[in-house]
C-alpha positions as CSV (number, residue, x, y, z in Angstrom):
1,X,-114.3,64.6,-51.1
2,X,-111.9,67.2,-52.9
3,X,-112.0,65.2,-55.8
4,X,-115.8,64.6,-55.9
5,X,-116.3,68.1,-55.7
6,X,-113.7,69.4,-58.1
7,X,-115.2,66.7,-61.0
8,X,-119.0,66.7,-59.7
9,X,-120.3,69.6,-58.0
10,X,-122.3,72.2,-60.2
11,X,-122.2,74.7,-57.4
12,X,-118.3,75.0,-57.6
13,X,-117.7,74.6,-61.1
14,X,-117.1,78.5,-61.7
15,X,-114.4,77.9,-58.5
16,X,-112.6,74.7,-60.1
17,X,-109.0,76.6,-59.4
18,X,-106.7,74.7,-61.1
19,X,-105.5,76.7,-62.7
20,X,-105.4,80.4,-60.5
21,X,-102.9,83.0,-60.4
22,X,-99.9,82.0,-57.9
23,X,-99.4,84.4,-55.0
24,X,-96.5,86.7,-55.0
25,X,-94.3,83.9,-53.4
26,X,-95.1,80.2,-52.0
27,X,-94.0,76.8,-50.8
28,X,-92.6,74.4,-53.4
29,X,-92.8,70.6,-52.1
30,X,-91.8,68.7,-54.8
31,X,-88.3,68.2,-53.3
32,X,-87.3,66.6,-50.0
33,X,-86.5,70.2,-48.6
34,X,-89.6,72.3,-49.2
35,X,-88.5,76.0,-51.0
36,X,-90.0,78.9,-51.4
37,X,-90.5,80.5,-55.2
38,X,-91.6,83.2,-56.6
39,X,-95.2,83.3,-58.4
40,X,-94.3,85.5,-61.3
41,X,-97.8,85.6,-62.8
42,X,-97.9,82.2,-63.3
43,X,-100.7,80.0,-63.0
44,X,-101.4,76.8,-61.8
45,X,-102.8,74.8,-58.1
46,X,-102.4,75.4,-54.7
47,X,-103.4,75.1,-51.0
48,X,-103.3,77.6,-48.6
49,X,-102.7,77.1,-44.7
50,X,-105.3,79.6,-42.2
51,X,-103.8,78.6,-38.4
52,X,-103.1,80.2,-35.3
53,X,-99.3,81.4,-34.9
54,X,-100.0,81.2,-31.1
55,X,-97.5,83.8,-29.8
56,X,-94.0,85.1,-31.6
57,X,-92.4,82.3,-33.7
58,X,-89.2,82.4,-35.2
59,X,-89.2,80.4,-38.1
60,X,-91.0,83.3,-40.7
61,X,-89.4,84.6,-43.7
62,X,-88.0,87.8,-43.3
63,X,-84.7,89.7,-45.1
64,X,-81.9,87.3,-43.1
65,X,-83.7,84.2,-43.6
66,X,-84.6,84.9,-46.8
67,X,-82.2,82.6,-48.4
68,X,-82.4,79.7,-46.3
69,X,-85.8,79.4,-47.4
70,X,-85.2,79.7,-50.9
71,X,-82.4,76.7,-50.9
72,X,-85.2,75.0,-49.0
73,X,-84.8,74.0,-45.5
74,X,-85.2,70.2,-44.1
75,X,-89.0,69.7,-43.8
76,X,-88.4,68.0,-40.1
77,X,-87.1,72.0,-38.8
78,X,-90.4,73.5,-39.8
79,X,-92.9,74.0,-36.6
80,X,-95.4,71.0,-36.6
81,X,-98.5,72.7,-38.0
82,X,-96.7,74.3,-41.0
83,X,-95.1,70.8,-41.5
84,X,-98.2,68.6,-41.3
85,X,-99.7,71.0,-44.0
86,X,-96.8,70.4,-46.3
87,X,-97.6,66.8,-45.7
88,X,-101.2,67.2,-46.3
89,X,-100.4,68.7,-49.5
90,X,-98.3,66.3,-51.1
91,X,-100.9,63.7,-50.0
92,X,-103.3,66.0,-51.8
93,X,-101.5,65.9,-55.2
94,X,-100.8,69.2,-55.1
95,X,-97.4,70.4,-55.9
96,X,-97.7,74.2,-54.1
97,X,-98.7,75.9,-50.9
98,X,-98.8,79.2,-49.5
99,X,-98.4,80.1,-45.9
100,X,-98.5,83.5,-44.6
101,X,-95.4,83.0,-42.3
102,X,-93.3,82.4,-45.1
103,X,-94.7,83.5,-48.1
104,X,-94.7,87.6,-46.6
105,X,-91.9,89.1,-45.2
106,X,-92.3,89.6,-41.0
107,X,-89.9,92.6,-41.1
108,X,-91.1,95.1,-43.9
109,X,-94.1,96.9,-43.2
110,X,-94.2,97.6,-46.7
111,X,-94.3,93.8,-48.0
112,X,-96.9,93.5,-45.3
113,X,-98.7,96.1,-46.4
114,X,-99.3,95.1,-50.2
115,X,-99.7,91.2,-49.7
116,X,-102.4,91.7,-46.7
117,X,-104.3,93.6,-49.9
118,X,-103.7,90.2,-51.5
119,X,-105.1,87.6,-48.9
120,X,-108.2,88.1,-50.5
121,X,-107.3,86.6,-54.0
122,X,-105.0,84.5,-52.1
123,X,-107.9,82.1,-50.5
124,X,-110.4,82.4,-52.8
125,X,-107.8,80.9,-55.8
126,X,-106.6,78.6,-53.7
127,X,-108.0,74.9,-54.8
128,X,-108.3,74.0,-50.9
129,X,-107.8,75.7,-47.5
130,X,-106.9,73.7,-45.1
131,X,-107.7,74.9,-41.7
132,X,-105.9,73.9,-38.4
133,X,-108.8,73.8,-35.9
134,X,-106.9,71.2,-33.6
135,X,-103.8,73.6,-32.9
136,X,-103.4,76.5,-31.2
137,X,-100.2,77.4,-32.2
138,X,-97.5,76.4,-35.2
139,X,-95.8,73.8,-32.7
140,X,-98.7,71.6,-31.7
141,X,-99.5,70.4,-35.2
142,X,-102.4,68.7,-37.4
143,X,-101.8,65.0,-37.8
144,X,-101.5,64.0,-34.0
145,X,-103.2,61.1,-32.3
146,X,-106.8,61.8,-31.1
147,X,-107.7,62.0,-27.4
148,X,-108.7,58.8,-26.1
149,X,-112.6,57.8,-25.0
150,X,-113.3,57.6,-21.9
151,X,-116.2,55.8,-23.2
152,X,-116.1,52.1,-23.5
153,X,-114.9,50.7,-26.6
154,X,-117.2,49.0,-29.2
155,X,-116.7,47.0,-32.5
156,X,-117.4,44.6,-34.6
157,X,-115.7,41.9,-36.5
158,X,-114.9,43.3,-40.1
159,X,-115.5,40.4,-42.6
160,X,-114.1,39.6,-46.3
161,X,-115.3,35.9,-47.5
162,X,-116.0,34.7,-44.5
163,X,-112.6,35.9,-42.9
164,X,-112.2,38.0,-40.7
165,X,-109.8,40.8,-41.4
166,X,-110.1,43.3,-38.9
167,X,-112.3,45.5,-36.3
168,X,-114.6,48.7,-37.0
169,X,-114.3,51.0,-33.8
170,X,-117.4,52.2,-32.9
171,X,-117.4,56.2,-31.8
172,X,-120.0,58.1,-29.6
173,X,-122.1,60.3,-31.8
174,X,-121.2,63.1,-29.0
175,X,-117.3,62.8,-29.7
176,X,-118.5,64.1,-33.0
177,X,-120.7,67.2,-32.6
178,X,-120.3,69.5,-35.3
179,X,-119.7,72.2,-32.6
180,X,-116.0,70.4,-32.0
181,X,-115.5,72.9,-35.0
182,X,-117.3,75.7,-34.9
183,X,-115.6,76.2,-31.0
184,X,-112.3,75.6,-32.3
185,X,-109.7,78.0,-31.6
186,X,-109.4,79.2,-34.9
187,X,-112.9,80.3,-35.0
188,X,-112.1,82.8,-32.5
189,X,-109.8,84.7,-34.2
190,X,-111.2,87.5,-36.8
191,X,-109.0,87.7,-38.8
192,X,-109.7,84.0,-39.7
193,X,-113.1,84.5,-40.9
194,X,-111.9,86.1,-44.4
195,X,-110.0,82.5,-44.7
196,X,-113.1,80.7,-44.1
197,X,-115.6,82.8,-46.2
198,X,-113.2,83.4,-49.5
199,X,-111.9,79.8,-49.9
200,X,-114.0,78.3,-52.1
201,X,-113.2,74.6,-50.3
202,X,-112.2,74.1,-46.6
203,X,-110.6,71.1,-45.2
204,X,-111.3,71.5,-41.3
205,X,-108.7,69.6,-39.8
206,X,-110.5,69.0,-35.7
207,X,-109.4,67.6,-32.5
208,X,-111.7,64.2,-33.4
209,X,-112.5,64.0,-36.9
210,X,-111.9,66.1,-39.9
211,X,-114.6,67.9,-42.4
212,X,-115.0,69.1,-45.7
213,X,-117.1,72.2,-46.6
214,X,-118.1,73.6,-50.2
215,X,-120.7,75.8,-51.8
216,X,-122.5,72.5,-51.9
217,X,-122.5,72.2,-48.1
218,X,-120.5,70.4,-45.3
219,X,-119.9,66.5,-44.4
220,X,-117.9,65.2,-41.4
221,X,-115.9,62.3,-41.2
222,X,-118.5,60.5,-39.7
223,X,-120.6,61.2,-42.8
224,X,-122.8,63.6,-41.6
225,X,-124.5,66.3,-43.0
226,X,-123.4,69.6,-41.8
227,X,-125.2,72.8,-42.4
228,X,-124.2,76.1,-41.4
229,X,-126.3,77.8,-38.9
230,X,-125.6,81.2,-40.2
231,X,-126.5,82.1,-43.5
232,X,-123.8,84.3,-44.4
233,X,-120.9,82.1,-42.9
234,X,-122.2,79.6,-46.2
235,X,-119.7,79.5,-48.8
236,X,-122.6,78.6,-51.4
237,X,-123.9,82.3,-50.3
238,X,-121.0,84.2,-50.6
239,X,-120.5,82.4,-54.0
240,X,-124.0,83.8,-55.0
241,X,-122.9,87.4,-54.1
242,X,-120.2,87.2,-56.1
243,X,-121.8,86.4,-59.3
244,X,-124.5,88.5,-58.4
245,X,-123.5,92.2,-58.8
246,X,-126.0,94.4,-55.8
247,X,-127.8,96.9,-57.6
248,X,-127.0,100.5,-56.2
249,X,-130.2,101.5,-54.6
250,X,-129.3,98.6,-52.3
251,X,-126.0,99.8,-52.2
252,X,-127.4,102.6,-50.5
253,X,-129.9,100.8,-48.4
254,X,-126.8,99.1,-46.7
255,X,-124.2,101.9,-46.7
256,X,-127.8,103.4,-44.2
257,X,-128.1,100.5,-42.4
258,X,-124.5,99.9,-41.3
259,X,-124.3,103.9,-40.2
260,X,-127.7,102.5,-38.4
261,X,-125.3,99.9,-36.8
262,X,-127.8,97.3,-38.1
263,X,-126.8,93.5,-37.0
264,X,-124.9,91.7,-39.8
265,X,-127.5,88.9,-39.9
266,X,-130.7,91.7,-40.9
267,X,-128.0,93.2,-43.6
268,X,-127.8,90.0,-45.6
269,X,-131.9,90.0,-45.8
270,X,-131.4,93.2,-48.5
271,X,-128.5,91.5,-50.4
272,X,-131.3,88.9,-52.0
């Protein structure tokens, strides 16, 4: 799907990052013991990580652990979540990953401060976001096995030349409704919303299956269609306002209309 859309889609051709500005720091996962580096004004791929911390976690970068993450702790002592990610990544082909936790320090308000102003560039140069929309915390992680059925199991014989070779599982369309995502924990958390709307691709790893969303739209696992209900949640609409500079007398309509405490949904009607 990544692929397909980074070689294929029109839509996201002006958002083929492969080539963005690195973040002030990130995860290198090249080596066994994943490291964190400085960006320098370089350029080149990454993924970034939006996830629920899910309470006060230790392992975060901060002056005194500074230099354990910079000789690059053993991957198996990072929480499950930030470690399945790194995992994902290399599976990915992608060399780099950034991760709030670690990439910003957790005791200067100052480093907080500056690289908050930065999430923004941060997702949207990002190649992919992968989102965590099965855990609710950095412990529980991503790639975990999937509740079982309840429901009766169905298959059939998988063929090759008259041979059989294995079994398809059959799964109940209603293990798969698209709201499994859209009521995932991570969609109740605000400050998530900027992860989901920036990144130009969004892998949305769920408790049953696992989706891909672009500017061109979303699919499932199960190979379904998915469109968004809201138009402004669509990352082929956000992409749109960003080429698309608003002329200031609408400027001014919506500066009126937010003092007007207008609904969100009636301001995007002036931004066409």
């Amino acid at each position: 799907m990544l692929e397909n859309c980074l070689k294929n889609h029109k839509s996201c051709s002006s958002y083929n990052t492969k080539l963005s500005e690195f973040p002030t720091r990130f995860i290198d996962t090249e080596s066994i013991n994943p490291k964190l580096v400085n960006g320098d004004g370089k350029l080149g791929a990454y993924t970034a990580l939006s996830y629920c911390w899910g309470g006060q976690t230790t392992f975060t970068l901060t002056s005194t652990t500074e230099q354990s993450f910079r000789t690059g702790p053993p991957l198996g002592q990072f929480p499950a979540t930030l470690r399945d990610a790194i995992i994902i990544t290399r599976a990915l082909g992608i060399r780099y990953i950034w991760i709030d936790a670690l990439c910003i320090f957790q005791d200067s308000d100052q480093d907080w401060a500056t690289e908050a102003g930065r999430m923004r560039d941060v997702y949207q140069g990002a190649v992919v976001t992968l989102a965590a929309a099965c855990a609710s915390n950095t412990h529980e992680g991503i790639l975990r096995e999937r509740q079982n059925s309840t429901i009766p199991k169905c298959w059939l014989d998988w063929r090759v030349d008259d041979a059989t070779t294995a079994r398809v599982f059959l799964r109940s369309g209603s293990e798969l409704w698209d709201e499994n995502f859209h009521q995932s924990i991570l969609n109740t958390r605000g400050w998530t919303l900027q992860e989901t709307l920036l990144a130009p691709r969004t892998l949305w790893f769920g408790q049953q299956q696992f989706g891909f969303e672009c500017a061109e739209g979303s699919v499932s696992e199960a190979g379904r269609n998915i469109r968004t209900a809201e138009m402004y949640r669509s990352k082929g609409y956000i992409q749109k306002l960003r080429g698309q500079p608003i002329p200031l007398w609408r400027q001014r309509l919506l500066t009126l209309l937010r003092d007007l405490n207008t609904p969100l949904p009636y301001l995007s009607l002036y931004l066409h």
